[in-house]
C-alpha positions, 0 to 999 in steps of 0.5 A: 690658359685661354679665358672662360668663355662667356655664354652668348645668351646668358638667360637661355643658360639659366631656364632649362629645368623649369621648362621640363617642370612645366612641360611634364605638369600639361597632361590630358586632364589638364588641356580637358579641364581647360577645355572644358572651363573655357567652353563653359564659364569664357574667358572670364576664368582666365585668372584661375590658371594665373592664380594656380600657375602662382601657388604651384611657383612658391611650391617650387620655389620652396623644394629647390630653396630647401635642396640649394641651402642644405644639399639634399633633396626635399624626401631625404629631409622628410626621412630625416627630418619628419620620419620614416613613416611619412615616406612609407605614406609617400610610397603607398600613395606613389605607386598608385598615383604611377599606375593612373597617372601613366596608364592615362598618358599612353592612352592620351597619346594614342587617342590625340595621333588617331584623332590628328591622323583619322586616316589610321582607322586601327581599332581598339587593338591597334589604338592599344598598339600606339600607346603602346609605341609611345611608351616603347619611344619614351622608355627608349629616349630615356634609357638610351639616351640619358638627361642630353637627349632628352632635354633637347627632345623636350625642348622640341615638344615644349617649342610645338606645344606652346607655339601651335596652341598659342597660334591656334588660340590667336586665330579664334580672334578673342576679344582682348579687352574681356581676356584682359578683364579676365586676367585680371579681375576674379570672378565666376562666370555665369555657365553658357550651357547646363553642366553637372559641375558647378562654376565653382567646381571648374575654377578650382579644378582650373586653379587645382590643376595647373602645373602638375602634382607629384612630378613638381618634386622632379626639379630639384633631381634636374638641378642636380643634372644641370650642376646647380647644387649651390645656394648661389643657384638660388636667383637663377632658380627663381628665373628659370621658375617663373619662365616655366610656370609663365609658359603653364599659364600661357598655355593653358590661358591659350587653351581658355581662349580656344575652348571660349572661341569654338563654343561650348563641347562636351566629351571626356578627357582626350575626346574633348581635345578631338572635338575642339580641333572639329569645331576650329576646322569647321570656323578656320579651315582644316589647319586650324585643328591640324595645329590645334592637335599637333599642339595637344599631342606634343603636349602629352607626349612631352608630359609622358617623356617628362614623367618616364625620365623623372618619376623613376628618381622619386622611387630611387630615392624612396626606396634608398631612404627606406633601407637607410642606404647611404649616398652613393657615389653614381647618379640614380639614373644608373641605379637598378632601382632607377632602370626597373621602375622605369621599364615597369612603369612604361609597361605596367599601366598598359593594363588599365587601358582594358580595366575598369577602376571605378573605385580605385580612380575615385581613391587616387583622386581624393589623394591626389587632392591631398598631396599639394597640402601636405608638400606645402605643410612639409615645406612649412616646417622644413624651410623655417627650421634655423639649424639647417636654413640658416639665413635662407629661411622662407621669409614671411611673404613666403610663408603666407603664400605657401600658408595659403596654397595649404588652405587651399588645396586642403579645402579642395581635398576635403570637398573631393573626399566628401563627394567621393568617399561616398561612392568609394564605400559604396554609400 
């Protein structure tokens, strides 16, 4: 028998699936709200995306512990551990947080192409049109050609995503002794210019939104893909963790120094992704923003594949969890639960691209705000329980990590719901 050959690269073997969380976690409202920090606050709120990149690690870190020492993943310790009634709340919370969240990234799609290929010019109904294709593309990748091709598809998007940024972020010539200071020393810039947010508001927004919510539960269904399903996978998990989470804060301090170099912008969501491209054309010359939007657009096309190829486990394993079915033997990838929420959620959301949701938006977000707090508290319970951990209990720095990621995002919770209840019940 001929002897195992031994990886060239050994470390490429180990990241993989930190990537993929990394990747599907940069959504529009994350480039915006970087954006939006830069251009306002400079580079001295550089150390929020540092800070969030952490907290979003130990989060992480935690899910893949319980999942590597107990061999199931981290809902069917909720349903076994905590109940049934938390994951009918999980569900509820679910299925809203798909409608927006997907709805948002087929029309971030659409609007970052038209603004990368003004030429188009193709309306209302022909921008429809495109996120529409975007979401036929990333529905036909996953269905057709299974975790293979897409983490290689991945793999393209993330390389062009990190590299046009960053390049386009080196270009703007920042001052590196202030990103320096701002890497490193905390602090709340004065804004440049008047905003109805306050400085405060931005660095938790910053801190709040790096690295995804819900879509962080997705990476212990990717070690199950890579063969990893042992504790002995634990120190590559951490590895292969801190590589991805390193590529989120790279990005999105790129993304401080481009929204810092052009000047200060104002717009929403994907329009501020088009208006930062127009003003690094005008200071570097038409690549600059070609390159800056080549980067955006791989970035949310590669958080919507990311989020079509994952979120469908989630509602598997949910709805396998609410009937009590026992494991079965083939992956969730080949369960009819798996195939229809992603065909739904590929094409469902295409109606909140004509509606209005005022309301139900305002909703989504105070919850949305709520879900990393009570991921962190789950993992507090679960992690330091003797009979199933054993001697892979959350160690005590462990603990006061994720004890304060929990305080955390609970005070970002309650100050969303106190701003935004009020208008939800109209008051």
């Amino acid at each position: 028998m001929l002897p195992r050959m031994k990886p060239r690269f050994p470390f490429l073997a180990v990241i993989g699936p930190g990537l993929l969380v990394a990747a599907t976690g940069v959504g529009a409202g994350d480039l915006a709200t970087a954006g939006f920090a830069g251009s306002r606050l400079g580079l001295g709120v550089a150390w929020a995306v540092l800070v969030g990149a952490a907290m979003k690690f130990v989060i992480t870190e935690g899910l893949a512990r319980w999942q590597l020492a107990t061999g199931t993943s981290l809902l069917e310790g909720v349903a076994s551990r905590i109940g049934r009634p938390a994951m009918v709340v999980f569900l509820a919370y679910f299925l809203l947080w798909s409608f927006f969240v997907c709805g948002s990234l087929i029309k971030a799609c659409s609007v970052t192409l038209q603004a990368l290929l003004p030429s188009l010019e193709v309306g209302p109904t022909g921008g429809a049109m495109l996120g529409l294709a975007h979401s036929l593309a990333g529905l036909g990748l996953v269905l057709l050609g299974g975790f293979k091709l897409f983490s290689r598809v991945m793999a393209v998007a993330i390389g062009l995503m990190v590299v046009s940024v960053v390049v386009a972020a080196i270009a703007t010539g920042p001052d590196l002794a202030h990103l320096l200071r701002g890497l490193l020393v905390p602090t709340i810039p004065e804004p440049k210019t008047e905003s109805a947010a306050s400085p405060t508001t931005w660095v938790v927004a910053l801190i709040g939104g790096v690295g995804g919510t819900v879509t962080v539960l997705c990476y212990g269904y990717w070690l199950r893909e890579t063969k990893r399903d042992t504790k002995e996978h634990m120190r590559s998990a951490r590895i292969d963790l801190a590589v991805g989470y390193a590529v989120t804060a790279l990005f999105g301090v790129s993304m401080i120094v481009i929204a810092s170099g052009v000047g200060p912008v104002d717009g929403k969501g994907t329009g501020l992704l088009a208006q930062l491209a127009v003003q690094l054309s005008a200071s570097l010359g038409a690549w600059a923003g070609t390159l800056f939007l080549v980067g955006a657009w791989a970035a949310i096309f590669s958080s919507l594949l990311g989020v079509w190829q994952s979120v469908p486990y989630l509602f598997a394993d949910t709805l396998r969890l609410l009937r009590r079915t026992p494991t079965v033997s083939r992956p969730l990838t080949q369960t009819r639960s798996y195939k229809a929420y992603l065909v739904a959620i590929a094409t469902v959301p295409m109606l909140g691209m004509a509606f209005s949701f005022e309301q139900v938006q305002l909703l989504y977000t105070v919850c949305g705000a709520m879900f990393v707090p009570m991921l962190a508290a789950a993992l507090l319970y679960l992690n330091n329980q003797r009979s199933h951990m054993g001697n892979r209990r959350t160690s005590w720095l462990g603990n006061a990590a994720l004890i304060g990621t929990l305080a955390f995002f609970a005070w970002v919770g309650f100050n969303a719901a106190a701003s935004t209840l009020p208008r939800i019940l109209g008051r």
